[in-house]
Every structure is written in structure tokens, then in C-alpha cells.
mmCIF file as gemmi writes it, N, C-alpha and C atoms, coordinates in Angstrom:
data_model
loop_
_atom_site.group_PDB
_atom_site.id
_atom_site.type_symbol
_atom_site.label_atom_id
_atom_site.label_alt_id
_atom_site.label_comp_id
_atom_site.label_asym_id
_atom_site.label_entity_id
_atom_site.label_seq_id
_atom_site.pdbx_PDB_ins_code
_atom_site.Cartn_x
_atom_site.Cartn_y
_atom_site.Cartn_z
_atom_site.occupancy
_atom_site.B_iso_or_equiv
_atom_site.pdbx_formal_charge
_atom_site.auth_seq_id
_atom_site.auth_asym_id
_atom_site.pdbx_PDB_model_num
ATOM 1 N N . UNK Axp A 1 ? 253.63 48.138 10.951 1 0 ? 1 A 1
ATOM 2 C CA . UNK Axp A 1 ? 254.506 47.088 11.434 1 0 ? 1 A 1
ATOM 3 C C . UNK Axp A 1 ? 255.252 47.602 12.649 1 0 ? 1 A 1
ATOM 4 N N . UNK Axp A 2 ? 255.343 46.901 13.812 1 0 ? 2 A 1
ATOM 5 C CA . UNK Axp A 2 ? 255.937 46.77 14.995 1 0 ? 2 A 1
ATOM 6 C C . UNK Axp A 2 ? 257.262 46.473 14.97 1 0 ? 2 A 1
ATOM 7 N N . UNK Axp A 3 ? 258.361 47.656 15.09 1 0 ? 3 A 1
ATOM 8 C CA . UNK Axp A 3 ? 259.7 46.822 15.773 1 0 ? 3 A 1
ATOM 9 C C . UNK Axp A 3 ? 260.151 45.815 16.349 1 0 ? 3 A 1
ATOM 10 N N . UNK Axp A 4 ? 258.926 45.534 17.361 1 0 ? 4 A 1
ATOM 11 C CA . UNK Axp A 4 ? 259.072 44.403 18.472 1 0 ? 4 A 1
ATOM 12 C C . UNK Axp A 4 ? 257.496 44.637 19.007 1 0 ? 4 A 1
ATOM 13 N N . UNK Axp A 5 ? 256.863 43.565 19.347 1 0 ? 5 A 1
ATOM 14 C CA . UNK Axp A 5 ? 255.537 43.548 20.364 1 0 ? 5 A 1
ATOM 15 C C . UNK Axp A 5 ? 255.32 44.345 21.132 1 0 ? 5 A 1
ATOM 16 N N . UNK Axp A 6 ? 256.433 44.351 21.81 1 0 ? 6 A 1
ATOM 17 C CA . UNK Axp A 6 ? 256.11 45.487 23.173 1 0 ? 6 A 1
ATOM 18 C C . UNK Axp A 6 ? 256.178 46.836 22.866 1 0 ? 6 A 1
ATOM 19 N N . UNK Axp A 7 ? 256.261 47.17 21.644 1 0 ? 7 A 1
ATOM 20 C CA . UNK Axp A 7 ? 256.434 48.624 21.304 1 0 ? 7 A 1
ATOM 21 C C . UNK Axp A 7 ? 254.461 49.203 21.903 1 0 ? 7 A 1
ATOM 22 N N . UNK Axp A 8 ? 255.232 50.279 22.477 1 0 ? 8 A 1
ATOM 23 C CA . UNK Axp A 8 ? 253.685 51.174 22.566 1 0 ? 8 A 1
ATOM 24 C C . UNK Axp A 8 ? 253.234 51.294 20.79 1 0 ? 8 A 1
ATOM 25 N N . UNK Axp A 9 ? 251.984 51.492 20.948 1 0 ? 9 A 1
ATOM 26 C CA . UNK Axp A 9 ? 250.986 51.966 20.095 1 0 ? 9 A 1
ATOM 27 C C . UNK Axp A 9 ? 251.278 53.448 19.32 1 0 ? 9 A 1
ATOM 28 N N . UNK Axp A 10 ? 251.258 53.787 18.167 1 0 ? 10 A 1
ATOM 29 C CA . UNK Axp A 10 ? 251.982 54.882 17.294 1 0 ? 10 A 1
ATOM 30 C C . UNK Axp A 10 ? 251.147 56.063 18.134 1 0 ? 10 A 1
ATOM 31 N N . UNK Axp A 11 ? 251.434 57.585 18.218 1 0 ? 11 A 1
ATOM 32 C CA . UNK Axp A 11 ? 250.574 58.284 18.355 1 0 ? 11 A 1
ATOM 33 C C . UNK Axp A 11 ? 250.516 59.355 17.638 1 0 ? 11 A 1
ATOM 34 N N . UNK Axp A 12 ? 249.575 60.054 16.966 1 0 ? 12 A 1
ATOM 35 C CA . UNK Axp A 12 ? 249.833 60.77 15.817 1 0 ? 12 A 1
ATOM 36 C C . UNK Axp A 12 ? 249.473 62.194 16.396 1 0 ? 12 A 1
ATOM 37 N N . UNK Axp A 13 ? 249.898 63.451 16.43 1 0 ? 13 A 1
ATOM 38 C CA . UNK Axp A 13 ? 249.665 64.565 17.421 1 0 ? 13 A 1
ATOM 39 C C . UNK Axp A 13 ? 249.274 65.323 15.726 1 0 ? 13 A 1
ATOM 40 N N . UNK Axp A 14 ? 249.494 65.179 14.722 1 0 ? 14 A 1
ATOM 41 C CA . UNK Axp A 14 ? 249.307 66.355 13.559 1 0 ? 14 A 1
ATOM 42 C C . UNK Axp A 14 ? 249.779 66.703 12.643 1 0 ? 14 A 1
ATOM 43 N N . UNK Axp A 15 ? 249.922 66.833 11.809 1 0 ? 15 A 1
ATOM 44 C CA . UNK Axp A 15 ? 250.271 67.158 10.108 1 0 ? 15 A 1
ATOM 45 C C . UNK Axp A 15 ? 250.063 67.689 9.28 1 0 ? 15 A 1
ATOM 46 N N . UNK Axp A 16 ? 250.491 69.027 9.516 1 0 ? 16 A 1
ATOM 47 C CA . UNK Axp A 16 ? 250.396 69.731 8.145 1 0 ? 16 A 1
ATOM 48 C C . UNK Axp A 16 ? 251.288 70.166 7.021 1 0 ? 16 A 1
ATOM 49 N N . UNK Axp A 17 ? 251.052 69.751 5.911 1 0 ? 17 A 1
ATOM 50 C CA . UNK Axp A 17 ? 251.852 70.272 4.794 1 0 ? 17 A 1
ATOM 51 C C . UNK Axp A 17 ? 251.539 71.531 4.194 1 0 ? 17 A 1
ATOM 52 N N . UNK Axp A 18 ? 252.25 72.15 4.001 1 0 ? 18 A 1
ATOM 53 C CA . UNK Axp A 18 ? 252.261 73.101 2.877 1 0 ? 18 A 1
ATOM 54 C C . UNK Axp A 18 ? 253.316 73.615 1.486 1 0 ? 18 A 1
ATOM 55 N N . UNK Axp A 19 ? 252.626 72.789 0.91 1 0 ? 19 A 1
ATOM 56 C CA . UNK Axp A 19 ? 253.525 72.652 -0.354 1 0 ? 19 A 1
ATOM 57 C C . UNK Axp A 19 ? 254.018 73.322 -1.021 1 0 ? 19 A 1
ATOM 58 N N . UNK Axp A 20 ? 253.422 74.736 -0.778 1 0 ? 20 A 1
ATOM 59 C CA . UNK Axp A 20 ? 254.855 75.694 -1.566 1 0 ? 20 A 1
ATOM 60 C C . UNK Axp A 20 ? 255.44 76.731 -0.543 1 0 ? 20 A 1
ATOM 61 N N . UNK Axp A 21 ? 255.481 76.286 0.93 1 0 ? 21 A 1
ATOM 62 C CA . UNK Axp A 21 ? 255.89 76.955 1.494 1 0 ? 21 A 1
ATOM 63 C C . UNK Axp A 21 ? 257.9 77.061 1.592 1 0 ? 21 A 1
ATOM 64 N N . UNK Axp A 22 ? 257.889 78.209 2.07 1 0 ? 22 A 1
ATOM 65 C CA . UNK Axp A 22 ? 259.697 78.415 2.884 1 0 ? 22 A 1
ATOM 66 C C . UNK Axp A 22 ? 259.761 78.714 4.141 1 0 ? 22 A 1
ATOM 67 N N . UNK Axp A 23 ? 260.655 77.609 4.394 1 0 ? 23 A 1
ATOM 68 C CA . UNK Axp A 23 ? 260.418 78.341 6.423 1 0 ? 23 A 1
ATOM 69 C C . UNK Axp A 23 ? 260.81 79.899 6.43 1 0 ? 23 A 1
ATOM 70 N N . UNK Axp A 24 ? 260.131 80.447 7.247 1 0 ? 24 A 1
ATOM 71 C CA . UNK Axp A 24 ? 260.928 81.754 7.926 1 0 ? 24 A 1
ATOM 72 C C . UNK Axp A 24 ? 261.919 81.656 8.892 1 0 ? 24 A 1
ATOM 73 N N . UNK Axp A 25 ? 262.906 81.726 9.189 1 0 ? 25 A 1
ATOM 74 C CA . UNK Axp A 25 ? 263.744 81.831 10.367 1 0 ? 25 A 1
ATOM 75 C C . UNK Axp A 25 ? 263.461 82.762 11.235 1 0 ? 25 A 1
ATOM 76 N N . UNK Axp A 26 ? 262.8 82.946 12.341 1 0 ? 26 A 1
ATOM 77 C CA . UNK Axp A 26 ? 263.002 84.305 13.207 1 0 ? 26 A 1
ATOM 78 C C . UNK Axp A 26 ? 263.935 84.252 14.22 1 0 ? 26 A 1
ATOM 79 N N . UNK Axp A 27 ? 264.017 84.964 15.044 1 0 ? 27 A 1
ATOM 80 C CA . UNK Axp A 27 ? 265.147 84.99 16.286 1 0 ? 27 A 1
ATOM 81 C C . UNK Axp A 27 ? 264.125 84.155 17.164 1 0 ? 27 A 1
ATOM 82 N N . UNK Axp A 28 ? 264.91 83.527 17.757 1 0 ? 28 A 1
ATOM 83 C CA . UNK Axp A 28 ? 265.478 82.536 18.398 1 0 ? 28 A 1
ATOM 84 C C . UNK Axp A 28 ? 264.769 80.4 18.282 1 0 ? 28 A 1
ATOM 85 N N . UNK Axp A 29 ? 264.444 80.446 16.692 1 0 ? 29 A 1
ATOM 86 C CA . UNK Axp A 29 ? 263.808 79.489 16.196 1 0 ? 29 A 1
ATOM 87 C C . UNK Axp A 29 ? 265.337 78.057 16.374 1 0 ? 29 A 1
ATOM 88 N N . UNK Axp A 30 ? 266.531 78.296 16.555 1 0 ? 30 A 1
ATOM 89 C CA . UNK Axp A 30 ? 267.194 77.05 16.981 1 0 ? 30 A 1
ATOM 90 C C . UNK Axp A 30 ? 266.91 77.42 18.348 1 0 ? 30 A 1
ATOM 91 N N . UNK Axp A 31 ? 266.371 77.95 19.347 1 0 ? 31 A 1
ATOM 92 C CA . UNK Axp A 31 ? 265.944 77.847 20.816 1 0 ? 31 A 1
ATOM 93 C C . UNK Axp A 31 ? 264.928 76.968 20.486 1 0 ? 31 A 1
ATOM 94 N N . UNK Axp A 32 ? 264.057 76.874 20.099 1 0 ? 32 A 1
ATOM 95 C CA . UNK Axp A 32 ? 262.671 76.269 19.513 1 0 ? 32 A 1
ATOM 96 C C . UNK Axp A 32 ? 262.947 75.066 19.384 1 0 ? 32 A 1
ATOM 97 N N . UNK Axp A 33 ? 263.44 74.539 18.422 1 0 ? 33 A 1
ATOM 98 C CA . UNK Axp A 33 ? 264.314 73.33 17.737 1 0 ? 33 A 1
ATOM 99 C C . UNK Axp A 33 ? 265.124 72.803 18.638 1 0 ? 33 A 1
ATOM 100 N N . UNK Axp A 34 ? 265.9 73.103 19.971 1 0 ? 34 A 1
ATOM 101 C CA . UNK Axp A 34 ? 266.318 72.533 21.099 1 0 ? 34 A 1
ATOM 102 C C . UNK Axp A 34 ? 265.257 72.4 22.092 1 0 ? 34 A 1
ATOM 103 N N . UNK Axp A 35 ? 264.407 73.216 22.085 1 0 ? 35 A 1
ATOM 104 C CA . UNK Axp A 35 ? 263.135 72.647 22.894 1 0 ? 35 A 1
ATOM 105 C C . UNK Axp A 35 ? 262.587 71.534 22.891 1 0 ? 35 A 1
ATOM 106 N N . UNK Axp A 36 ? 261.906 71.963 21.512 1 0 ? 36 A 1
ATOM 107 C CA . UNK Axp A 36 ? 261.593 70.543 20.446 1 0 ? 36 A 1
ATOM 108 C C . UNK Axp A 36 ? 262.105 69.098 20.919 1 0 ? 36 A 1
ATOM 109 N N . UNK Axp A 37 ? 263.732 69.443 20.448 1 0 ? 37 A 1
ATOM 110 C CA . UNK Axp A 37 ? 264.296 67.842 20.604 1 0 ? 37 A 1
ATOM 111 C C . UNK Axp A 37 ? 264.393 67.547 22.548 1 0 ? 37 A 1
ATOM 112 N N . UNK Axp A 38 ? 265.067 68.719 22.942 1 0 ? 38 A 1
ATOM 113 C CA . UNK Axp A 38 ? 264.311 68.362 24.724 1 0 ? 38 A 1
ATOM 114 C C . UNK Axp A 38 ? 263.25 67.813 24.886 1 0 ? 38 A 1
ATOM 115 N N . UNK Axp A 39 ? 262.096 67.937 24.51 1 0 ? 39 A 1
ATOM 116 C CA . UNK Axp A 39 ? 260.872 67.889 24.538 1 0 ? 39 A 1
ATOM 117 C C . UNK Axp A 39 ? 260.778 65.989 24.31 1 0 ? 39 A 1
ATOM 118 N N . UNK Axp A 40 ? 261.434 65.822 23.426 1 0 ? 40 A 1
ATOM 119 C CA . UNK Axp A 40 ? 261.03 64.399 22.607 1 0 ? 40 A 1
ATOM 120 C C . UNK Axp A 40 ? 261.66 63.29 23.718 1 0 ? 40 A 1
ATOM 121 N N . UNK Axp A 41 ? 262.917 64.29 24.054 1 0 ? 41 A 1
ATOM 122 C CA . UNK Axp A 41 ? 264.123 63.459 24.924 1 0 ? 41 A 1
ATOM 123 C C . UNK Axp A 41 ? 263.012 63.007 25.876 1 0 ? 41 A 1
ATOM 124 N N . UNK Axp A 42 ? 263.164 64.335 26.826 1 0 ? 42 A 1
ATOM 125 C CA . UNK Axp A 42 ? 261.955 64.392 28.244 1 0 ? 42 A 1
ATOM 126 C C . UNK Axp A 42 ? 261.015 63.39 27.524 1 0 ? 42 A 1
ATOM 127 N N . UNK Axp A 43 ? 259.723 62.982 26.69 1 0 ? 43 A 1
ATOM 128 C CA . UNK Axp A 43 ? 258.488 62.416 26.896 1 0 ? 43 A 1
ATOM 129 C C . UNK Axp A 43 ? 258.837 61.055 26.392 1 0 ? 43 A 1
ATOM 130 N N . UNK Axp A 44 ? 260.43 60.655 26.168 1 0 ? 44 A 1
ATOM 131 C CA . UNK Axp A 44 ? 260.47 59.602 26.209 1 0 ? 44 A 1
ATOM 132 C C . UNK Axp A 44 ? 260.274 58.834 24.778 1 0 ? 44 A 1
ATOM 133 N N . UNK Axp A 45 ? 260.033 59.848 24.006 1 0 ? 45 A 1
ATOM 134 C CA . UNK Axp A 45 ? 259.863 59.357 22.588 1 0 ? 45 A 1
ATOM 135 C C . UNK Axp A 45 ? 260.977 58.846 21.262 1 0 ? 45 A 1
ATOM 136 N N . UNK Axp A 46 ? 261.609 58.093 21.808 1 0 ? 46 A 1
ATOM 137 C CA . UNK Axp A 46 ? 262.307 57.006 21.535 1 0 ? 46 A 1
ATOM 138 C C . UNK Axp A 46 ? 261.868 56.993 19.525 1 0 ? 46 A 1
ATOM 139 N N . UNK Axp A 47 ? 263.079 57.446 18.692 1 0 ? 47 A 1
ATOM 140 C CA . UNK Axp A 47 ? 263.101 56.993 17.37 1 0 ? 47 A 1
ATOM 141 C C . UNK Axp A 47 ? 262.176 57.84 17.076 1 0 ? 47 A 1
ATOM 142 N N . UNK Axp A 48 ? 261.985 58.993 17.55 1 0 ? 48 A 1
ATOM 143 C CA . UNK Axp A 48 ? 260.917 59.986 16.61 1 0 ? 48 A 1
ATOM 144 C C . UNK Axp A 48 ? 261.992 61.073 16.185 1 0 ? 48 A 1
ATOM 145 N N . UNK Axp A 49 ? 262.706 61.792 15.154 1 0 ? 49 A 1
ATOM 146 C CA . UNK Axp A 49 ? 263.627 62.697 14.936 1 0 ? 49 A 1
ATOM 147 C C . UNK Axp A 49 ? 262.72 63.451 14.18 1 0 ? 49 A 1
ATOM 148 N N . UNK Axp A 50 ? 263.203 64.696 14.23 1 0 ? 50 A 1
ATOM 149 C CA . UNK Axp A 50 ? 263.271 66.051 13.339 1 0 ? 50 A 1
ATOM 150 C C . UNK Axp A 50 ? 264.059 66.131 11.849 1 0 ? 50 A 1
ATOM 151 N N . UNK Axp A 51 ? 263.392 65.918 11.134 1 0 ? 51 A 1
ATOM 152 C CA . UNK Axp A 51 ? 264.329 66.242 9.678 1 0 ? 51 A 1
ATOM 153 C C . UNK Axp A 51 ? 263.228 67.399 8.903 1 0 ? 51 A 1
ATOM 154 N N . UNK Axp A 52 ? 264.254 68.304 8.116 1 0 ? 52 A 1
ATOM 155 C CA . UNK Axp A 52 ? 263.214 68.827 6.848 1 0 ? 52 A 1
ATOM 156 C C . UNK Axp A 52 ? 264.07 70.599 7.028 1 0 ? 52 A 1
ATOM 157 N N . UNK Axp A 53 ? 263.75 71.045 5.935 1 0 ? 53 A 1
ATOM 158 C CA . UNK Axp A 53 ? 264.536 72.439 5.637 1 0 ? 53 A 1
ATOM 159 C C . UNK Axp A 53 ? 264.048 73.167 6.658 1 0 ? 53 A 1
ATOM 160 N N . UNK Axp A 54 ? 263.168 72.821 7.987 1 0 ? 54 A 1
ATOM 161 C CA . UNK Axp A 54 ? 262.93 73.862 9.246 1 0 ? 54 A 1
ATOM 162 C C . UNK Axp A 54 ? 264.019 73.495 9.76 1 0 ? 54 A 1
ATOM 163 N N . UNK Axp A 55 ? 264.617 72.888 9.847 1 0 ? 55 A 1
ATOM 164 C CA . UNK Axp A 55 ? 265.748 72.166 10.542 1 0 ? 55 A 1
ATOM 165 C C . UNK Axp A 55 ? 266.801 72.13 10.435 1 0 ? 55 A 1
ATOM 166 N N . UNK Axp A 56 ? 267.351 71.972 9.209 1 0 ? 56 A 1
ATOM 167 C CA . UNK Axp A 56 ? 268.967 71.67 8.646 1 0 ? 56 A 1
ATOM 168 C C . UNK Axp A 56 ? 269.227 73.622 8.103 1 0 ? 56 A 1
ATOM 169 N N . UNK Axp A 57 ? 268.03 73.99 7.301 1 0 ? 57 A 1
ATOM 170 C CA . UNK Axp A 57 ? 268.103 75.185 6.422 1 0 ? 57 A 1
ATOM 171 C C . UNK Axp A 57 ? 267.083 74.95 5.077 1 0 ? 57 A 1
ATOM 172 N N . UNK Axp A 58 ? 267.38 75.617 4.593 1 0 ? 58 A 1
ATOM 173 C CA . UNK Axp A 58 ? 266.354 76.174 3.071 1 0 ? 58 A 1
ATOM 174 C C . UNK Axp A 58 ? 267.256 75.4 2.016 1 0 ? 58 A 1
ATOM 175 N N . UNK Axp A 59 ? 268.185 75.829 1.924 1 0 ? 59 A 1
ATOM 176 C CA . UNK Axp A 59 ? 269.32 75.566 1.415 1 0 ? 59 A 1
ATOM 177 C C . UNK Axp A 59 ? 269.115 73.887 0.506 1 0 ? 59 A 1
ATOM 178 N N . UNK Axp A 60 ? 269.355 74.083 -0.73 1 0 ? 60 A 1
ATOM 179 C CA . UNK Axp A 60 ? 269.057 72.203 -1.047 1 0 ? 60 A 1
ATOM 180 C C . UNK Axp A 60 ? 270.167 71.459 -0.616 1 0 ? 60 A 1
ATOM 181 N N . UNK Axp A 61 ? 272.088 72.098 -0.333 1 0 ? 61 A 1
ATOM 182 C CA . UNK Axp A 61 ? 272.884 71.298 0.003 1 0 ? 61 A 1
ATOM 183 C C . UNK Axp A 61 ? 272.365 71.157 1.348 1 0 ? 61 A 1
ATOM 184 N N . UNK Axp A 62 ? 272.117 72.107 2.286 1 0 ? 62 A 1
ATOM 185 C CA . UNK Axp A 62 ? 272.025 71.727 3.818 1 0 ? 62 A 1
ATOM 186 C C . UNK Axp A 62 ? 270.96 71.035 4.018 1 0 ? 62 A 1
ATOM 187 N N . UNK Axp A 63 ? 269.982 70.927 2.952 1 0 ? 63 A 1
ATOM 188 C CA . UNK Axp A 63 ? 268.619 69.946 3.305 1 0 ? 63 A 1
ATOM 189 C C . UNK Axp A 63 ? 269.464 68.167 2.987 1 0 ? 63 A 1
ATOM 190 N N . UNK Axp A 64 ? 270.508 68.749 2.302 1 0 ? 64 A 1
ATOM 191 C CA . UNK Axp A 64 ? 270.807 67.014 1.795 1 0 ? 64 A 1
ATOM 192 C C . UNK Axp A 64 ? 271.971 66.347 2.895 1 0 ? 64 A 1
ATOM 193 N N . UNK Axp A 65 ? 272.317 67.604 3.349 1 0 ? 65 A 1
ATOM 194 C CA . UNK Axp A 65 ? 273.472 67.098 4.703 1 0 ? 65 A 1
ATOM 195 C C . UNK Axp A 65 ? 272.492 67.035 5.62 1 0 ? 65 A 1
ATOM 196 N N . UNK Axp A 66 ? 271.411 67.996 6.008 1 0 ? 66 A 1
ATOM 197 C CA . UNK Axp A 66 ? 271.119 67.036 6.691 1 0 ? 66 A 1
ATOM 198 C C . UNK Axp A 66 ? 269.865 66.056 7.115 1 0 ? 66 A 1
ATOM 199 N N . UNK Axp A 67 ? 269.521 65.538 6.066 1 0 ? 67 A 1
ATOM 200 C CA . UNK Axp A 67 ? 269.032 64.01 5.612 1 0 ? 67 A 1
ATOM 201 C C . UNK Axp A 67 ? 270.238 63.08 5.668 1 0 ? 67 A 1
ATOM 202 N N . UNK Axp A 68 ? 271.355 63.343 5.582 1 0 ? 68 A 1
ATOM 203 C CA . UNK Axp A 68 ? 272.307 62.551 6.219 1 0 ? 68 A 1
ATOM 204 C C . UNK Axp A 68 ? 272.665 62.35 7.741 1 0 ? 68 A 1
ATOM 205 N N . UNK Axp A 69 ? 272.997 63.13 8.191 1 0 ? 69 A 1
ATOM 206 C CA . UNK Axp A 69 ? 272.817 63.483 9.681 1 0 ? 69 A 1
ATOM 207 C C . UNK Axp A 69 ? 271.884 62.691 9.971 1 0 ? 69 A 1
ATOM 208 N N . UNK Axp A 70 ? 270.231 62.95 9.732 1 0 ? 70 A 1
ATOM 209 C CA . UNK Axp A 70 ? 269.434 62.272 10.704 1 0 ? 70 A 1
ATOM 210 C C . UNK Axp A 70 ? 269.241 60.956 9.781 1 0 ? 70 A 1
ATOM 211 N N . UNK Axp A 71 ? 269.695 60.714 9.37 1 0 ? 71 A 1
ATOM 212 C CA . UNK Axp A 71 ? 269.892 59.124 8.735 1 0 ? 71 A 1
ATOM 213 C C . UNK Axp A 71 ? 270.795 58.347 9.256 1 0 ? 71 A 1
ATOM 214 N N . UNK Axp A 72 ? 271.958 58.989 9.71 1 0 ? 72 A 1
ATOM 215 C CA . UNK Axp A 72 ? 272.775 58.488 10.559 1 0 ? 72 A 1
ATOM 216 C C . UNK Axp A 72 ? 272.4 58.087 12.063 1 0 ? 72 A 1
ATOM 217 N N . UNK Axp A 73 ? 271.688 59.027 12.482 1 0 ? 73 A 1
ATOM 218 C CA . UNK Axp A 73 ? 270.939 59.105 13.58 1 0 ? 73 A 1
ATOM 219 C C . UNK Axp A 73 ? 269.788 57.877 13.734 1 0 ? 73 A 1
ATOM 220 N N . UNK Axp A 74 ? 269.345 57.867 12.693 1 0 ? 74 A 1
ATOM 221 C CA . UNK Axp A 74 ? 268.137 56.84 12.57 1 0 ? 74 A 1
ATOM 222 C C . UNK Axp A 74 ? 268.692 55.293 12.764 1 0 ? 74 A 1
ATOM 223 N N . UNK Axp A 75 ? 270.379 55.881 12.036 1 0 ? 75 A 1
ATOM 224 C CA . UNK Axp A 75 ? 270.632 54.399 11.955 1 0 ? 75 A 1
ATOM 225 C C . UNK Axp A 75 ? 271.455 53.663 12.673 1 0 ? 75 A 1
ATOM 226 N N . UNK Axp A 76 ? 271.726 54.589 13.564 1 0 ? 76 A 1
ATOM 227 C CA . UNK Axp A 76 ? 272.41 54.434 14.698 1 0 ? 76 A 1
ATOM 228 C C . UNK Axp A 76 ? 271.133 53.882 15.988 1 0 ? 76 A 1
ATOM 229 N N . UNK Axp A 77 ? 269.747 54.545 15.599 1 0 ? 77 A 1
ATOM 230 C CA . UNK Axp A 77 ? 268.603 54.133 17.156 1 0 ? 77 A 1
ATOM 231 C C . UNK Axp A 77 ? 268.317 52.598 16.406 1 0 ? 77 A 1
ATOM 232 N N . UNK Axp A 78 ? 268.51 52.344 14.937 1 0 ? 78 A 1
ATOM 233 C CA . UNK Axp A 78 ? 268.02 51.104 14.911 1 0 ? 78 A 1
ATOM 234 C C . UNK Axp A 78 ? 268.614 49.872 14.852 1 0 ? 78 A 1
ATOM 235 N N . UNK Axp A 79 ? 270.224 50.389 15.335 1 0 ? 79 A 1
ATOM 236 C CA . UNK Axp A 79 ? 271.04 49.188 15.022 1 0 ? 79 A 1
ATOM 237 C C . UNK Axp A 79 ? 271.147 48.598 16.921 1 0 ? 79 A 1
ATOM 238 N N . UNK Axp A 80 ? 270.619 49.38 17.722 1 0 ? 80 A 1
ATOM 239 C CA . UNK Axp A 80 ? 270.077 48.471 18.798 1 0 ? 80 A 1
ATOM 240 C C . UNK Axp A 80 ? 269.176 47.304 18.561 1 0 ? 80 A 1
ATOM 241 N N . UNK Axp A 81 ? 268.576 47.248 17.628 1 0 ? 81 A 1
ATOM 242 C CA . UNK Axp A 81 ? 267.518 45.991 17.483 1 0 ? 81 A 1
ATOM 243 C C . UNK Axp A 81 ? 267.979 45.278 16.404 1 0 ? 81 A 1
ATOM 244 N N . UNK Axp A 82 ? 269.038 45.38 15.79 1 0 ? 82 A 1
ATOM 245 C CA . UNK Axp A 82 ? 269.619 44.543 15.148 1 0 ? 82 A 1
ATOM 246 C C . UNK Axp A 82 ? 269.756 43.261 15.161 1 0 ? 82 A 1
ATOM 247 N N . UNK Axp A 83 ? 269.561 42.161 14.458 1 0 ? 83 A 1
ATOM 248 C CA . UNK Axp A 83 ? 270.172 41.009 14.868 1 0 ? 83 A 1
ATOM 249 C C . UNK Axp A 83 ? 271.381 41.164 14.955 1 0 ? 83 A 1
ATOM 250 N N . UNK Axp A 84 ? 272.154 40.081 15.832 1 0 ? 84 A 1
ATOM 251 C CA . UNK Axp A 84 ? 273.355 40.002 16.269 1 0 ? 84 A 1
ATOM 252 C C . UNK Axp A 84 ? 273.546 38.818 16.037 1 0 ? 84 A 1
């Protein structure tokens, strides 16, 4: 389902799970993760966010703060298309 008509076409770059994995943290992996979201900014990719324990932490409270965070985030890009 389409937001709106004019939305471009989804594009899917890759997916892998691994289900009993733990991220590793190495030095300088939030450089990475600001790339990342640079990256999304720069190509223009509008409503695509980063969530998941590579991101927030390992941690189950910091995985649940932040699934809040980018829920907020989410719900903040979609209340532009809101009815009014």
C-alpha cells in the first residue's frame, strides 16, 4: 500500500537476519550509524529509519527506549500526511 500515488516505487537493497546473534560494538561503529543516517538524509530516502539493538544498544531497556524514539520519529514523518 502507497502513502499517496506519487510515492516512488519501494526499493529493497537486502536482508539479513540472524537470529541468535549480538551486535559487537567496535570503535568507531556510532561513526558508522551517523554515516548511515547521513547517507539516508543525502539519497533522499524519506521515512526509511534505523531501529534495532545495533542502534539503541543490546540492552532490553535501551532496545525499548529506543523503539520509542524511532516511533516518535516515525510519527512525527507521518503526521505530515495526515488528514487535517
Amino acid at each position: 500500500m502507497l502513502i499517496k500515488p506519487s510515492a516512488k516505487e519501494p526499493l529493497v537493497l537486502g536482508v539479513r537476519v540472524w537470529p541468535q546473534a549480538i551486535p559487537q560494538f567496535l570503535v568507531g561503529h556510532l561513526d558508522i550509524l551517523d554515516a548511515a543516517k547521513a547517507a539516508i538524509t543525502n539519497a533522499d530516502l524519506q521515512g526509511l529509519f534505523l531501529a534495532g539493538n545495533y542502534v539503541s544498544g543490546v540492552a532490553l531497556g535501551r532496545c525499548v527506549e529506543g523503539a520509542y524514539e524511532v516511533a516518535s520519529e516515525v510519527n512525527n514523518f507521518l503526521s505530515q500526511y495526515a488528514y487535517k
